[in-house]
N, C-alpha and C positions, 0 to 999 in steps of 0.2 A: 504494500500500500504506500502511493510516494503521499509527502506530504501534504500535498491541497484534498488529499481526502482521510484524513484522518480525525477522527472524532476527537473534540476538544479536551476526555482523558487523553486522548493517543498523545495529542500535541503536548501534556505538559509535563506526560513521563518521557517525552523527548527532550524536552529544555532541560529538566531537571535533571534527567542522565548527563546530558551537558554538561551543566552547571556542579554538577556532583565531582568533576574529575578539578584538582588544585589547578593543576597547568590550562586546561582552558578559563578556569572563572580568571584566574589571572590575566588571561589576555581578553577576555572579555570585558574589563576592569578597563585594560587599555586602551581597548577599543572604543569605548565610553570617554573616557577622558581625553581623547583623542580628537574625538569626533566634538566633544565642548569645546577644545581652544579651536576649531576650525580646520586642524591639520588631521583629517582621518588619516590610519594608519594604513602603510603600503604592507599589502600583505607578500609583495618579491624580495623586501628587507629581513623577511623572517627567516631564520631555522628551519631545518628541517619537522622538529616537533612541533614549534610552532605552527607553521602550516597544516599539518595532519591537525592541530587542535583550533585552527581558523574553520578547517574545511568541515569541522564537526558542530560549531557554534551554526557554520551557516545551514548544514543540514536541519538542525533543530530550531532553526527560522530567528534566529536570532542578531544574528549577523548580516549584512546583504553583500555580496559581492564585488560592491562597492568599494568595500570596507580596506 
């Protein structure tokens, strides 16, 4: 099931899996704070785990690719 059809449990044991792992709320964090001063963050400057934990926020809709 991708995500535009997932029942509003579905979607928030996706975020909250998300959110449950340290290395992504941490970049989540950043990404937020990021996105306040006006400078979102580039996700080509990351790490390699970073990325795998960008690519997870944005699966779980929290992210946009944007980002």
């Amino acid at each position: 099931m991708d995500e535009e059809q997932q029942t509003a449990p579905e979607q928030w044991r996706s975020i909250a899996a998300a959110l449950a792992d340290e290395r992504r709320l941490r970049l989540y964090a950043r990404v937020i704070v990021a996105a306040e001063r006006g400078t979102p963050l580039d996700g080509q400057n990351l790490e390699a785990k970073e990325r795998k934990s960008l690519a997870a926020l944005q699966k779980a809709g929290l992210v946009s690719s944007g980002a």
